[in-house]
C-alpha positions as CSV (number, residue, x, y, z in Angstrom):
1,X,-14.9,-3.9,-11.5
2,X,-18.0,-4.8,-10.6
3,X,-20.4,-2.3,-8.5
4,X,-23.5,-2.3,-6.9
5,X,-26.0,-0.1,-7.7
6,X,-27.0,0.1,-4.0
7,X,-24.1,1.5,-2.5
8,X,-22.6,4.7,-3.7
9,X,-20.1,3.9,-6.5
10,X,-17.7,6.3,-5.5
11,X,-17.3,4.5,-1.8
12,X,-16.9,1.4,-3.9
13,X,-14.4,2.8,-6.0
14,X,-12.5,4.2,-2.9
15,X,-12.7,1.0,-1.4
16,X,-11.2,-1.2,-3.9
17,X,-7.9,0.4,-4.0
18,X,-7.6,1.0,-0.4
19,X,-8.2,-2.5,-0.4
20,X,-5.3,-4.0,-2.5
21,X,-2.6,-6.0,-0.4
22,X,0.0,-3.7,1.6
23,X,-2.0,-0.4,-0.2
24,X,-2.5,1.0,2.7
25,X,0.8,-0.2,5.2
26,X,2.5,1.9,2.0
27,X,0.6,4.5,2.7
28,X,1.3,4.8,6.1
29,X,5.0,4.5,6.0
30,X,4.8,7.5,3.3
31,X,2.8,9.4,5.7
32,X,6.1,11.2,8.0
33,X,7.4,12.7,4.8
34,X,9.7,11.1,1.1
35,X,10.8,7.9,1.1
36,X,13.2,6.2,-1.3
37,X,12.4,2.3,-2.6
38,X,14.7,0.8,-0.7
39,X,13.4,2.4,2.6
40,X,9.7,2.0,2.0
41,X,10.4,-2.0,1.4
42,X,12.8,-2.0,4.4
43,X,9.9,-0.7,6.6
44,X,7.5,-3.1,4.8
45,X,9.8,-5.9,5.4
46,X,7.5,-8.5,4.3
47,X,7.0,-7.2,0.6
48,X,8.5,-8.7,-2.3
49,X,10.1,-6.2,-4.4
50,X,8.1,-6.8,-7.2
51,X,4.4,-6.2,-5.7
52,X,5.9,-3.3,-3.6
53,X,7.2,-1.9,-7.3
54,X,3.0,-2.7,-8.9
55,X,1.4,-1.2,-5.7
56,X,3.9,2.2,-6.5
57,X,2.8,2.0,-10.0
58,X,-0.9,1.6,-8.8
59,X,-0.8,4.6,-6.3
60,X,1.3,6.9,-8.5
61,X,-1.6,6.0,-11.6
62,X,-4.3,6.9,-8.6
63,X,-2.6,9.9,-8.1
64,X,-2.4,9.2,-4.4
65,X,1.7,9.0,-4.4
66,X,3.9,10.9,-6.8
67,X,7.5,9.4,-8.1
68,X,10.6,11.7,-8.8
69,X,13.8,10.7,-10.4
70,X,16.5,12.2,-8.5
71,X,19.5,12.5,-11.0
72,X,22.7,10.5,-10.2
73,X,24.9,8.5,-10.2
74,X,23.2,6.6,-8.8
75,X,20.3,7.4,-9.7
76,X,17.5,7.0,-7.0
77,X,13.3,7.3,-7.0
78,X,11.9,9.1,-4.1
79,X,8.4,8.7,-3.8
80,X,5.7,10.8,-1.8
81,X,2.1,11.2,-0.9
82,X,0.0,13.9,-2.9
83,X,-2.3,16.0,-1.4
84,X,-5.0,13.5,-2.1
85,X,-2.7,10.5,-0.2
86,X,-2.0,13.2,2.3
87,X,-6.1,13.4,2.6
88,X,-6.2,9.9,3.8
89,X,-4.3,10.6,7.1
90,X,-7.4,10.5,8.7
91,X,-8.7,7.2,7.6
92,X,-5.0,5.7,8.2
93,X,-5.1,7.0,11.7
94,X,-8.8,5.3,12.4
95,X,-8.0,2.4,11.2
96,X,-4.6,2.9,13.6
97,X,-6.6,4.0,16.3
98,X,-9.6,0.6,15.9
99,X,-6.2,-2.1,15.4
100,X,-5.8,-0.8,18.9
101,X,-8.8,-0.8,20.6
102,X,-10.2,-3.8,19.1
103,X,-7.3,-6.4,17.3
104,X,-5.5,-8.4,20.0
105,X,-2.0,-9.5,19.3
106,X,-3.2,-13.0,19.6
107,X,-4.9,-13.0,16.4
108,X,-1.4,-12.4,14.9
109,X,-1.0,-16.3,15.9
110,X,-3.8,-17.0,14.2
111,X,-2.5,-15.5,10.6
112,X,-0.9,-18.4,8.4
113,X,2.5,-18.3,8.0
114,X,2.7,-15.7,4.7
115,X,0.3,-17.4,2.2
116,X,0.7,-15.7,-0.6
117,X,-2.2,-13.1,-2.0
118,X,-3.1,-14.1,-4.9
119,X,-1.0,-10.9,-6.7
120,X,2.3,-12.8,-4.9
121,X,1.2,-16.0,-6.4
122,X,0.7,-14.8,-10.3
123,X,4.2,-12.9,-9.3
124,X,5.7,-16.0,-8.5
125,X,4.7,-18.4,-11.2
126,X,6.0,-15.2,-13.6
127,X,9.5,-15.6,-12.4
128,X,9.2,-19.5,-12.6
């Protein structure tokens, strides 16, 4: 990653992986407490099960998510924010709090219909 020597590197740092498609809307859905896969993706909804599995992989390398085997059968993943995800309840509610002051519904209609990032796109052309 490239940074610039003006701005502090850790905000930089910071910023480029709260930036990363559906990092944060994870984030948030982990925020009331454990979720399993299934559950997270089900209140995502729009997330193919392949980026939703990278951005876990992502968080739980950052340290901001933590994954546990729970033994089986079957055997299910349960995956929850660390003390240093659970630090960004502030910034996830502020950005919750601006979305409502200041984004209007209407620009929803202005959103193409799911174009994919760019992640989706190399995901896609890997499973064709």
């Amino acid at each position: 990653m490239r940074v610039s020597e003006h701005i502090c590197v850790r905000y930089q740092l910071a910023v480029d992986i709260l930036s990363r498609r559906w990092t944060t809307l994870i984030i948030k859905v982990l925020m009331p407490g454990p979720l399993h896969f299934n559950e997270i993706g089900t209140q995502l909804a729009v997330v193919s099960d392949r980026v939703l599995s990278e951005r876990l992989k992502e968080l739980e390398h950052k340290t901001i998510i933590s994954r546990t085997v729970c033994g089986g059968p079957p055997i299910r993943v349960t995956y929850a924010l660390t003390e240093k995800g659970r630090d960004l309840a502030p910034i996830v509610d502020a950005i919750d709090n601006w979305s409502h002051q200041w984004v209007s519904l209407d620009e929803a209609a202005d959103i193409p219909d799911e174009a994919p990032s760019a992640d989706e796109a190399v995901s896609a052309n890997d499973q064709g």
